[in-house]
C-alpha positions in Angstrom: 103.4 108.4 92.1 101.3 106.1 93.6 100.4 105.2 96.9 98.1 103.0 99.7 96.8 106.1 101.5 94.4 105.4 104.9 91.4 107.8 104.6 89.2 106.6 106.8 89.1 104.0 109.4 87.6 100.3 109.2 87.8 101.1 105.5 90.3 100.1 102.3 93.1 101.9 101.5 92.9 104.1 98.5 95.5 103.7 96.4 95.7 107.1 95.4 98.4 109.7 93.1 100.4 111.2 95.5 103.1 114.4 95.0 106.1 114.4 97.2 107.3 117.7 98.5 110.6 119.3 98.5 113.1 117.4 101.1 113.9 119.0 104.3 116.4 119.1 106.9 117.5 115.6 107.6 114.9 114.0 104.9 115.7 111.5 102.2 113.7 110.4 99.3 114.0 107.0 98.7 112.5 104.7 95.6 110.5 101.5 97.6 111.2 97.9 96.1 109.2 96.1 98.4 107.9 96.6 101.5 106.1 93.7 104.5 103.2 94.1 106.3 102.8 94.3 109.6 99.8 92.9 112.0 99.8 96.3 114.0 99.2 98.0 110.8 95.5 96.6 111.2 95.8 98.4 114.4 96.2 101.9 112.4 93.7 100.7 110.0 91.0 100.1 113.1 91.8 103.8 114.7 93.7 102.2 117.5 96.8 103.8 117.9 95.3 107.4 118.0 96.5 108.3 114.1 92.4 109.2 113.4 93.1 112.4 113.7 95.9 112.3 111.8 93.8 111.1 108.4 94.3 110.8 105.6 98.5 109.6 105.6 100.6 106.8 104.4 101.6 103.2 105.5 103.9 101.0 106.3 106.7 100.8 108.2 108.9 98.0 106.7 110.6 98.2 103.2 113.6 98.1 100.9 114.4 100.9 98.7 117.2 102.8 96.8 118.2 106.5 97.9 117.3 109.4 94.9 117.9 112.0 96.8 119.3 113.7 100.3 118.7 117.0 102.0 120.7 119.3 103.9 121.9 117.9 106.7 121.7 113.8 105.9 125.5 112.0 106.2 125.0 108.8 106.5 123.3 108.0 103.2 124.2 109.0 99.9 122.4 108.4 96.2 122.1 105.0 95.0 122.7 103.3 98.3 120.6 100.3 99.4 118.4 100.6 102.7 116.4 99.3 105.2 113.8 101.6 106.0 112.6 101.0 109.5 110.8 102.4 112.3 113.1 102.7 114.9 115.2 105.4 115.3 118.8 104.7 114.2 121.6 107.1 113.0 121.3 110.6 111.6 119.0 113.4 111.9 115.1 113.1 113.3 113.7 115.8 110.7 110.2 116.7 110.8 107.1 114.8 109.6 107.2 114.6 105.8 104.6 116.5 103.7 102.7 115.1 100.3 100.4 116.4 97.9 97.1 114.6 97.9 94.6 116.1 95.2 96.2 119.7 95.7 96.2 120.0 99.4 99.4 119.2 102.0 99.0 116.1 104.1 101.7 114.9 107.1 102.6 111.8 106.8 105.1 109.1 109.6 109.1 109.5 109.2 109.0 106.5 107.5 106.3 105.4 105.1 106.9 102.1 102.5 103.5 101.2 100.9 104.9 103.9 97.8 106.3 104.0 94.9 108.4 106.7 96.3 108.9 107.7 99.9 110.3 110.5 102.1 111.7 109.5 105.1 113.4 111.1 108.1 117.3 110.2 107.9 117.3 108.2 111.3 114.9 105.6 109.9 117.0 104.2 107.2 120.1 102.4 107.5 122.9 101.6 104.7 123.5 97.8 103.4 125.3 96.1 101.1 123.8 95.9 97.5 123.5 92.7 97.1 121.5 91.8 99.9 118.5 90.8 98.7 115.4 93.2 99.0 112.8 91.2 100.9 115.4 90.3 103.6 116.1 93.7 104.2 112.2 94.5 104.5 112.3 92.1 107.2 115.0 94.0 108.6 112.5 96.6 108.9 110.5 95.3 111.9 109.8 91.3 112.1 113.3 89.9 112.0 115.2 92.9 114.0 111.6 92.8 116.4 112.4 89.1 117.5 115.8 88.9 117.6 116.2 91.8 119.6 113.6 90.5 121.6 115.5 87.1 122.3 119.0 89.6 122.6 117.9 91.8 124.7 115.0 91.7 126.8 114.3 88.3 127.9 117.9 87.0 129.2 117.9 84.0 128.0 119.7 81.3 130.0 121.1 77.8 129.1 118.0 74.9 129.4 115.2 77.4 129.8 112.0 76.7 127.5 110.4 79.2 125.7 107.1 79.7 123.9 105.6 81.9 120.8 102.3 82.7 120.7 101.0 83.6 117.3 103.3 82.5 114.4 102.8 85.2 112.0 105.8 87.1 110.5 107.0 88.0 113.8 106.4 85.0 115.6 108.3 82.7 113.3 111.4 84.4 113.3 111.3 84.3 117.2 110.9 80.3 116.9 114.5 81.5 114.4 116.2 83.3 117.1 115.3 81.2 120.1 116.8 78.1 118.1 119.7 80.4 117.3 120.0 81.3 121.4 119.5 77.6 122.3 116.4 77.7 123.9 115.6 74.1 125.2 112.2 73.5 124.4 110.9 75.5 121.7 107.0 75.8 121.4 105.2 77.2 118.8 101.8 78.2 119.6 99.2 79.2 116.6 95.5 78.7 116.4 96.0 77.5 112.8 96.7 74.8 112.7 98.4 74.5 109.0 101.4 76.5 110.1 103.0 73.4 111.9 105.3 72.7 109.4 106.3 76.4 108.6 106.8 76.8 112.8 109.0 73.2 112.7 111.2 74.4 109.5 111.2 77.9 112.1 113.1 75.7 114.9 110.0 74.7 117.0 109.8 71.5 118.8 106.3 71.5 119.6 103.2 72.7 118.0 100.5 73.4 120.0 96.8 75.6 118.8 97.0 76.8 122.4 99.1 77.7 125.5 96.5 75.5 127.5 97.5 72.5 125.7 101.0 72.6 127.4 101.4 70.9 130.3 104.7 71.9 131.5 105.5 75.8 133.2 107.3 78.0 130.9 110.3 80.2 131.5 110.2 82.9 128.5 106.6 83.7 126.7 106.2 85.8 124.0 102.9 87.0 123.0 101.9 88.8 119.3 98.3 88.3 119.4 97.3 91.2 121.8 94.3 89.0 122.5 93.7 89.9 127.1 92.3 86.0 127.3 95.2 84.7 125.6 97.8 86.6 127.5 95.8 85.9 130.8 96.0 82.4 130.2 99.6 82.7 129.0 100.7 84.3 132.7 99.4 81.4 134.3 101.8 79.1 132.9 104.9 80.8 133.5 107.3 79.2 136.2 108.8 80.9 139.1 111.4 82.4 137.1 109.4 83.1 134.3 109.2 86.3 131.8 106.4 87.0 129.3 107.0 89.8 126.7 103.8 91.6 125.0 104.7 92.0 121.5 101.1 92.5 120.0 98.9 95.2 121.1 95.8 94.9 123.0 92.9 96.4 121.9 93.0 99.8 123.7 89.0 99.4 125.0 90.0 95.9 126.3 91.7 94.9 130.0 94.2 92.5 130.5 93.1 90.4 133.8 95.9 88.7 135.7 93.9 85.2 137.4 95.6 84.2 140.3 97.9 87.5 140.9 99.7 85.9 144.3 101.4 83.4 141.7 103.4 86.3 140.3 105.3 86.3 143.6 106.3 82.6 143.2 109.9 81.4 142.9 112.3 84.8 142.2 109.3 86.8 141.3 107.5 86.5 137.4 107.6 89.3 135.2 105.5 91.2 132.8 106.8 93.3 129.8 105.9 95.1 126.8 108.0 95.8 123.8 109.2 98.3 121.8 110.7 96.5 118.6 113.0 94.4 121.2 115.3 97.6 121.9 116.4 97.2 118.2 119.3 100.4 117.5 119.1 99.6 113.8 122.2 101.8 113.1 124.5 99.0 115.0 122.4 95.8 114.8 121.2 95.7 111.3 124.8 95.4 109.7 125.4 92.9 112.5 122.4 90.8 111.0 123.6 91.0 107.6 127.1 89.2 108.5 124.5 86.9 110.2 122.5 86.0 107.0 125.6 86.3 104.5 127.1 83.2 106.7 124.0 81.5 106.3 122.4 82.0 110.0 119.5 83.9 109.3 116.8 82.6 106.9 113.3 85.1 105.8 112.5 83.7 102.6 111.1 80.2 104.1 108.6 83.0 106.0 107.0 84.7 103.2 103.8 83.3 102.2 102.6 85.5 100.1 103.2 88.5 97.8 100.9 91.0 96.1 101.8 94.0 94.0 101.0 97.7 95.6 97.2 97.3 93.3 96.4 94.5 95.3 97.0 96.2 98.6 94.0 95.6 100.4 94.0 91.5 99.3 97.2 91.5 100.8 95.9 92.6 104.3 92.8 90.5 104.2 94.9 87.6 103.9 97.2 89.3 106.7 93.7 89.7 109.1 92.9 86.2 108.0 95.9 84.6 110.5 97.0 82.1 107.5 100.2 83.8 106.2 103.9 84.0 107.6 105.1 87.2 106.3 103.2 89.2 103.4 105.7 91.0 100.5 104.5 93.9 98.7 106.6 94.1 95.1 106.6 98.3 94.5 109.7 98.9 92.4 111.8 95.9 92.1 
């Protein structure tokens, strides 16, 4: 089968013929369809999340696929069903890492892995939906759409007439603008240094476009960061009003430091806050069927986000156009 393997960092993928071992205790091999990419990918890419060690291994953490097989153990999938294959632990058994065959020699791999023709993944990181829900939605599922709207759900407690702002309207950040405009935010801003995703961020639910958070004039009650850029952040903080909340989505560059200008003002009004994110709290198990009801009635909407698509071959164009900050969410057609 084939498969984007990471070799070596700063460099390409390899797409590279890869075996697939025989399943385990809680594993499931699953046939991908499609799969998105993610900006903290780069980060794996770049060394930065402390997988160097860990070389060479699959990618990707967001995809569709169809079950071919279980292994001992796995009830909550069954051959042929549809799923969401995601990187938060949901249902099911954790099993261990999976193993593949790369030019006669074992390598580990992550519990879930999507840029492949065919992946094995640990039980708890796929969930069960409907078959006809369409594939790239429930890539989406994966990570950006179940990241944001678990972000705006559960971790910034959201209150009638409070504004909020998205910085960096990527594949993440536009389906926040979605699920603040879903939550009734009051003032939604959408904050991108390019400056030809205005219309994308308005069709989102944004009522204002701004290229930075300096541009705004007013305090802010909930911010939401995905650029992992200190400066930004920094400058960020400062607006916040005395109730306000920001939530680190994107991740810093480890050999960076955040710097917090004017700390005292953290202490204003009923105390700021600062918080990073793990996928918004996501359980997939419980919240992705609820987000299926949601998009069968017509509240959710992911196919206005994808920009782009690329076949597995054309891997690596796909994430330069991801590094280049032009695209909403990127679609990888596998096996569909």
């Amino acid at each position: 089968m084939k498969a984007a393997v990471l070799e070596a960092i700063n460099k390409p993928l390899a797409l590279r013929n890869v075996q697939t071992t025989p399943l385990e205790l809680g594993q499931v091999l699953v046939k991908v369809l499609v799969s998105g990419l993610c900006g903290s990918q780069l980060h794996e890419m770049k060394g930065n999340k402390g997988n160097n060690k860990y070389l060479p291994h699959l990618m990707g953490h967001e995809g569709c696929g169809i079950v071919q097989e279980v292994g001992l153990g796995v009830s909550t999938v069954k051959v042929g069903d549809k799923v969401v294959m995601h990187w938060r632990p949901g249902a099911g058994i954790e099993s261990s890492f999976p193993s593949y065959v790369l030019d006669g020699k074992n390598i580990s791999s992550g519990k879930v892995n999507t840029l492949t023709e065919m992946a094995i993944v640990s039980e708890n990181r796929i969930t069960a939906v409907p078959q006809n829900t369409p594939p790239e939605f429930c890539a989406i599922l994966g990570c950006a759409l179940t990241t944001a709207l678990g972000i705006i759900d559960n971790e910034v407690d959201l209150k009638f007439g409070e504004n909020v702002a998205i910085i960096g309207c990527g594949g993440v950040g536009l389906n926040l603008l979605q699920a603040a405009k879903l939550k009734s935010a009051c003032s939604i801003y959408a904050i991108d240094a390019n400056s030809e995703k205005r219309d994308l961020c308005f069709t989102a639910g944004a009522t204002f476009f701004a290229s930075s958070i300096n541009e705004i004039t007013e305090t802010i009650d909930v911010i939401i960061d995905t650029t992992g850029i200190p400066k930004v952040i920094s400058d960020a903080i400062s607006k916040l009003s005395g109730n306000g909340r920001i939530i680190l989505v994107g991740q810093p560059n480890p050999r960076e430091s955040l710097e917090v200008l004017n700390a005292v003002n953290l202490f204003s009004g009923n105390g700021q806050s600062i918080k990073a994110t793990q996928g918004g709290r996501t359980n997939p198990s419980e919240d992705i069927p609820r987000y299926v009801r949601m998009y069968e009635q017509g509240l959710l909407d992911v196919n206005q986000f994808i920009t782009h698509r690329f076949s597995l071959n054309q891997v690596n164009e796909a994430f330069d156009i991801l590094k280049s900050g032009i695209a909403g969410r990127i679609i990888i057609e596998i096996g569909v």
